[in-house]
C-alpha positions in Angstrom: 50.6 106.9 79.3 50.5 105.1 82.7 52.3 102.0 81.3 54.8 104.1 79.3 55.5 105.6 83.0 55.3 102.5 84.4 57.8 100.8 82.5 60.5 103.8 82.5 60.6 104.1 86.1 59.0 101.0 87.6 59.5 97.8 85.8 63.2 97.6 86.2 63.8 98.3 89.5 61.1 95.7 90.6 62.6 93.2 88.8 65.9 93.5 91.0 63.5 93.9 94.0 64.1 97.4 95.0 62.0 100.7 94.4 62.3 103.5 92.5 64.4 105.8 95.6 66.5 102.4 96.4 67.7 101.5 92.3 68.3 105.4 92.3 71.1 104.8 94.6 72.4 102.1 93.7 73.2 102.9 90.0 74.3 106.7 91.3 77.0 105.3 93.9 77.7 102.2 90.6 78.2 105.4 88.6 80.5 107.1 90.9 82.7 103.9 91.5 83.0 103.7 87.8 83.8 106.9 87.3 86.7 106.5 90.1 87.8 103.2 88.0 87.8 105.2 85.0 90.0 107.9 86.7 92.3 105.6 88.1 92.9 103.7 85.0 93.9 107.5 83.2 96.3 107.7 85.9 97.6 104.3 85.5 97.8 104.8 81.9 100.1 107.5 82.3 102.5 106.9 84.7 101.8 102.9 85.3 103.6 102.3 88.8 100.3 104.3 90.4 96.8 102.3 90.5 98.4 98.9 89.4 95.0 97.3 90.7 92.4 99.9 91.6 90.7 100.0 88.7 90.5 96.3 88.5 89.3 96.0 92.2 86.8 98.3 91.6 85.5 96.4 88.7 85.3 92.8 90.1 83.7 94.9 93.2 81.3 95.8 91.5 80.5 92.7 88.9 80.4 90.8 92.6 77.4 93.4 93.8 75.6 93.0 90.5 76.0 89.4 89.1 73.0 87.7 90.8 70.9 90.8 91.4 67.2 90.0 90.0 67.6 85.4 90.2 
């Protein structure tokens, strides 16, 4: 049971050196950025002349944060 526990909440976030509390974060404000990019795209979908690039931005933003975590 320790392992299973061990490798759902543990394993991961050591291997991009940060603890449980710290990867937590991360992947909750990663969440909310997406979730702006996804709104921001619906907008742009709809009426095209509003969030040319925000969606994009937001994306390479956050490929930039998370490309080399963990090397």
């Amino acid at each position: 049971m320790t392992r299973i526990i061990e490798r759902m909440f543990i394993t991961h976030p050591q291997s991009v050196d940060e603890s449980y509390l710290e990867h937590f974060g991360f992947a909750m404000r990663f969440s909310g950025l997406l979730f702006a990019a996804a709104g921001a795209a619906l907008i742009h979908a709809l009426v095209p002349c509003l969030f040319e690039k925000t969606a994009s931005g937001i994306v390479r933003q956050l490929y930039a944060r998370t490309a080399n975590r963990g090397n």
